[in-house]
C-alpha positions in Angstrom: -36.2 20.5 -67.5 -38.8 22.9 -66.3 -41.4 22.3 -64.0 -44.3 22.8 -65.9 -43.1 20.1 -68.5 -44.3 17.3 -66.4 -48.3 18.7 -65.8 -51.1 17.7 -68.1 -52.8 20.2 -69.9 -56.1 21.7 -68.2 -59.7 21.0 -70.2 -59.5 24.7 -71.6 -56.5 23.8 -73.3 -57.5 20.9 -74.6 -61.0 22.7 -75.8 -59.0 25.6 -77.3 -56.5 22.8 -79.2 -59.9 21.0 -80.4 -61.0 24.1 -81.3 -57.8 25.1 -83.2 -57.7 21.9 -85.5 -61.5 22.3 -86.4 -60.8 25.8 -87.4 -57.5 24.5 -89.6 -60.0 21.8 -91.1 -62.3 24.4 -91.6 -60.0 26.4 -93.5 -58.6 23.4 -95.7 -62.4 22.3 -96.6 -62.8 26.1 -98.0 -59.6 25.8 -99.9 -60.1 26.1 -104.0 -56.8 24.6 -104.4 -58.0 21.6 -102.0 -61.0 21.6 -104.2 -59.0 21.5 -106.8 -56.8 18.3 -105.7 -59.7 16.2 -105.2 -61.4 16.8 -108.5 -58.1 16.6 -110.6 -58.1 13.6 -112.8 -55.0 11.7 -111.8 -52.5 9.9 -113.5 -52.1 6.9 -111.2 -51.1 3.0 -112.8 -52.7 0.3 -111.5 -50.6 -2.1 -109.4 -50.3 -5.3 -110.8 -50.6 -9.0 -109.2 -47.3 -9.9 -107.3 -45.4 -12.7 -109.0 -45.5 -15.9 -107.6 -41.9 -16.6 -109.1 -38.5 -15.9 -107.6 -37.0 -12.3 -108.0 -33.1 -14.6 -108.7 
């Protein structure tokens, strides 16, 4: 185990990882296929009401 697996990360990595997933999100917003995937009609069945009566 190395050393520097044990220290807690300094603010400026913990900015630049904030930073980095705003940027992904970003990306994934401007996506066409994302686009795409949330105006796509689906094909989904209702669940019904469980059963009140024994599965035996």
């Amino acid at each position: 185990m190395s050393s520097t697996a044990c220290l807690k990360p300094t603010a400026w990595e913990i900015i630049d990882a904030i930073i980095h997933e705003w940027h992904e999100s970003a990306v994934a917003i401007a996506s066409p296929e994302l686009a795409a995937a949330f105006s796509a009609e689906t094909d989904e069945i209702p669940l019904k009401s469980p059963s009140t009566q024994s599965a035996v």
